[in-house]
N, C-alpha and C positions, 0 to 999 in steps of 0.2 A: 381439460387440456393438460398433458403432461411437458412438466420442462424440458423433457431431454430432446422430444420431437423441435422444438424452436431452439436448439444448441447450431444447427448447421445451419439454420434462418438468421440467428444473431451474428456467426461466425461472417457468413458470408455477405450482411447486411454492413459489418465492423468493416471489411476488407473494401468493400464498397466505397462507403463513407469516406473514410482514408485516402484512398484516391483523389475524391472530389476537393476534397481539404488540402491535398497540397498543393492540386491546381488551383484553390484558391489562395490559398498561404503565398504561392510565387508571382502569383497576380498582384497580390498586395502587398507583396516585397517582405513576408514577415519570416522573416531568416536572421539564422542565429551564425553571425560572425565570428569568427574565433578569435580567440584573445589567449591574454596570457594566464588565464583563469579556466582557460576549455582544457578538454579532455578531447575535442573533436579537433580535427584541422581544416574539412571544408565546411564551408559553407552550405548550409541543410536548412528548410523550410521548419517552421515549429508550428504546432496547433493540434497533430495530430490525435491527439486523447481526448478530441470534443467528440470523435467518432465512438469512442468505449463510452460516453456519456452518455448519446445520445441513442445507443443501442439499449444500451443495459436498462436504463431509466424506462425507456420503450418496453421490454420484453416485462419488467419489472409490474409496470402498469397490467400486460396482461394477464401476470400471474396472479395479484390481485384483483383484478377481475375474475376470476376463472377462482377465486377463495384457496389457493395456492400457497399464498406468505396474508401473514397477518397484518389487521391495520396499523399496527404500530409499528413493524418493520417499513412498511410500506409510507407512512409518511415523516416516518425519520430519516428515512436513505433518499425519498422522493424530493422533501423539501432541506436537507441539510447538503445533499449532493450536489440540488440545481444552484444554491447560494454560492457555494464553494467554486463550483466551474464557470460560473457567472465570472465572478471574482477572481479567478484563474484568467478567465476569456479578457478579461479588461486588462487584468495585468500582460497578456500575452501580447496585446495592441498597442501597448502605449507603460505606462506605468504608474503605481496605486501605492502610493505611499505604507510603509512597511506597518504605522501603527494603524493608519483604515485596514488595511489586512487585516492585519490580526484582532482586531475588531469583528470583523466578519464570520472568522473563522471560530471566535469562541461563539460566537451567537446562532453558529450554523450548530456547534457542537451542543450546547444546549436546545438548540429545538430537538435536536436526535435525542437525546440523552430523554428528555420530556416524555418524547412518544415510546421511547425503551423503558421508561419504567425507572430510570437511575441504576444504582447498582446496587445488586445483591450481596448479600453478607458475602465476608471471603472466608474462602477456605484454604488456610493456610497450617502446613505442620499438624495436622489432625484437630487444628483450632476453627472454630467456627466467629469471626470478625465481625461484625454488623456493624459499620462507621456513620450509620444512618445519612447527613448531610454530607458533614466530612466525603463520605464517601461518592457519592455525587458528584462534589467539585474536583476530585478525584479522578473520574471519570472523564470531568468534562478535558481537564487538562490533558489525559490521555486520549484523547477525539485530536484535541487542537496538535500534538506531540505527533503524533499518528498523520496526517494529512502533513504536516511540517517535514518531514523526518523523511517523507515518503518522495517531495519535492528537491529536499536535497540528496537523496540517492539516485533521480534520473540524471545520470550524469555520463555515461556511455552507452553505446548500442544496445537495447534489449535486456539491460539488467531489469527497470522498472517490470516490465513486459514478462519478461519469466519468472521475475518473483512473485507477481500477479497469480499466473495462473499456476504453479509450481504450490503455490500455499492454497489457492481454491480446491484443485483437487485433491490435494492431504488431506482440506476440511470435510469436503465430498466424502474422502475415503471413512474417514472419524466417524459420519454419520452414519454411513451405510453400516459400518460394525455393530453398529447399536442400532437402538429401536427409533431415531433419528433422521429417519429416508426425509419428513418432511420439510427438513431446513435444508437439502440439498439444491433446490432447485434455483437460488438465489447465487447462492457460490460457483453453481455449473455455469449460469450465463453468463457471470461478470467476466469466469475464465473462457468462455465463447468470445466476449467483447473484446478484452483484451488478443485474444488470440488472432484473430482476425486482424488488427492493427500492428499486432507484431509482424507478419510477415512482409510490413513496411519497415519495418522496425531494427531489423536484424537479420542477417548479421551485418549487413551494412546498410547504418539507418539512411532511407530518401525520405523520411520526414520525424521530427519529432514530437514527443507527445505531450508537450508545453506545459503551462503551469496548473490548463484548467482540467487536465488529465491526470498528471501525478495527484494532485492534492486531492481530486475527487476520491481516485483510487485509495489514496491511504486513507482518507475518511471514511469507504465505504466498508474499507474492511476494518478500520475499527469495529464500525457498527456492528457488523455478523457477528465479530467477537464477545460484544457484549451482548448481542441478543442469544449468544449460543450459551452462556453466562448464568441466564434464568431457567433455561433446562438443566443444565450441570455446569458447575465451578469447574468442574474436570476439564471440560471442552473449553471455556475461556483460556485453560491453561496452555492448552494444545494448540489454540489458536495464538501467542502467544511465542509458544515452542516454533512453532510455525516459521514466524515472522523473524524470527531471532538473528537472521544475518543484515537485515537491515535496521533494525531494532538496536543490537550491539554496535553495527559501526556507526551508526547516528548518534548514539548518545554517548559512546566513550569517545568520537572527534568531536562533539559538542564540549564535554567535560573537560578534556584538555585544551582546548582552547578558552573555555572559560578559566582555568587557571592561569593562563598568561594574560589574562588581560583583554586578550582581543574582541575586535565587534563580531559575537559572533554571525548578524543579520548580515554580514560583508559575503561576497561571493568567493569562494576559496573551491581548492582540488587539495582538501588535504585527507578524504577520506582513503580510508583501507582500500576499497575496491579503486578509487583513483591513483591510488601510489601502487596498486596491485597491475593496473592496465600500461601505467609508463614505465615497470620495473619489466614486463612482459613485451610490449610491443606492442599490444593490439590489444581490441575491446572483446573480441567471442571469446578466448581462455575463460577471463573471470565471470564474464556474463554465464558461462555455461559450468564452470563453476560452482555459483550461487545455485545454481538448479540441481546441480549434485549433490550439494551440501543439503540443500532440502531435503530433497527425496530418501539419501540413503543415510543420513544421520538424523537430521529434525524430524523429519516424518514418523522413521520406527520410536523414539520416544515420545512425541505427541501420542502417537499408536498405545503407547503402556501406561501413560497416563490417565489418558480420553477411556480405556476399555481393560485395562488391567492392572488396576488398583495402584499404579506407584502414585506418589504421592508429588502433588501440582506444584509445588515449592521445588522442592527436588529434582522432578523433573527438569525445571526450570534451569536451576544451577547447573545441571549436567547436560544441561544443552547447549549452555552458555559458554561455558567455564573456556574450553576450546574456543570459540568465537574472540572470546575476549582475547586468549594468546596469539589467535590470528591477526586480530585489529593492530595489536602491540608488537607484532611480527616483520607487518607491512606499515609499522612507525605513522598511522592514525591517528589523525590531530598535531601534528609536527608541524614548527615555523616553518612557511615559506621562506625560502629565498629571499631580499630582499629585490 
């Protein structure tokens, strides 16, 4: 069984789903109100990323059956992904007190972390790191950072959803360069799953893709990260570079709001991409965007990193470096109004 043949099965399986789920989402009234904390202004159905769970996790299955992805990718993404969307699905019904969350969430990222193997030495600065343990909880906290970060960036039309598939296939592409074809077929379907749920998605969302779809999503691509990690430190980097527009504005609007004091577990619109959508008018500019910014700036330097020697540190900073003057551009992490 090749993965690419079950790309338009997943796709069109996602798109499917989708549908059914908002007829059920408005059936059961689970819609998200606007306040004064939205970036949206109507009223929209949420749940919609149970459908990229329940695909990808499916296709997922048949590629390990079919000896396709290994057992350890397979029951780290299989049982860290279903805990996480479980715990998404509850919190999306009803609500799940913020410390059982995150309870759930680090114990979802160490069963992954378990079946991954923890983490390989790093390679940093032409240094070779081996944090042994250290490194590990390391990890783990980057699973739990990764699924968190990933929940507070769905926050208008189709940003979650293209940043999705916009970083799968760079990863895809990193593979193909190299001798790598086999870890492609995990990153093609999740950007199958996701892609099919986008075209509910954007550019004007008729459903959203709730808690138990973002956090799946940024947990699962943690994981490729790290399992790409054990083949070369190069590709963790890449994957990484990758990620780096949600990546940066999660943790430098983290960071300064941790400096003032505030909660950060509080619902706010104080990121980049949200003061980017109200300074603009609309949600597709930034949405489409971040897909820009992927492809013709993160991409080619993942690309020199992953296959042409620059060096993963490095690379990193000079992916960044501009993101971060972006974040600070578009005043990310700034008090609210009162």
């Amino acid at each position: 069984m090749s993965s690419v043949w079950l790309v338009p099965v997943v796709f069109a399986s996602a798109f499917i789903l989708t549908a059914f789920l908002r007829r059920y989402a408005l059936s059961k009234s689970l819609i998200d109100v606007p306040n004064d904390r939205s970036s949206h202004t109507i009223p929209t159905p949420r749940g919609g990323g149970v459908a990229i769970v329940v695909t990808f996790l499916t296709a997922l299955c048949l590629l390990f059956m079919a000896a396709i992805v290994p057992t350890g990718l397979f029951l780290s993404a299989a049982g860290a992904g279903a805990l996480v969307a479980i715990i998404g699905f509850m919190d999306d019904h009803g609500h799940i007190a913020a410390r059982w969350r995150l309870l759930g969430h680090f114990a979802a990222a160490a069963w992954a972390l378990y079946w991954l193997g923890g983490l390989p030495p790093l390679h940093v600065f032409g240094q070779v790191i081996n944090l042994g343990w250290a490194g590990s909880a390391l990890a783990v906290f980057f699973l739990v950072w990764m699924l968190n970060l990933y929940n507070f960036m769905d926050g208008i039309d189709g940003i979650a959803g293209v940043e999705a598939v916009t970083v799968c296939l760079g990863a895809c592409l990193l593979y193909a360069l190299g001798t790598d074809a086999p870890l492609i077929g995990a990153p093609l379907l999740l950007a199958a799953a996701v892609g099919g749920f986008l075209l509910w998605n954007f550019p004007a969302a008729r459903i959203f893709m709730g808690d138990a779809g973002s956090g799946f999503l940024g947990l699962i691509l943690g994981i490729l990260a790290l399992e790409a990690s054990w083949l070369s430190f190069q590709l963790f980097w890449g994957w990484l570079i990758l990620l780096g527009v949600f990546i940066v504005d999660a943790t430098f609007t983290l960071l300064r709001r941790l400096l003032r004091g505030e909660k950060v577990y509080e619902a706010h619109r104080s990121h980049a991409y949200q003061c980017a959508s109200r300074r603009h008018g609309k949600h597709w500019p930034v949405t489409v965007a971040v897909g820009l910014i992927n492809l013709l700036w993160l991409l080619p330097i993942a690309v020199c990193v992953a296959r042409f020697q620059l060096d993963g540190a490095a690379g990193l900073v000079l992916a960044y470096v501009p993101l971060v003057i972006l974040a600070s551009k578009y005043q990310a992490g700034r008090a609210e109004p009162a």
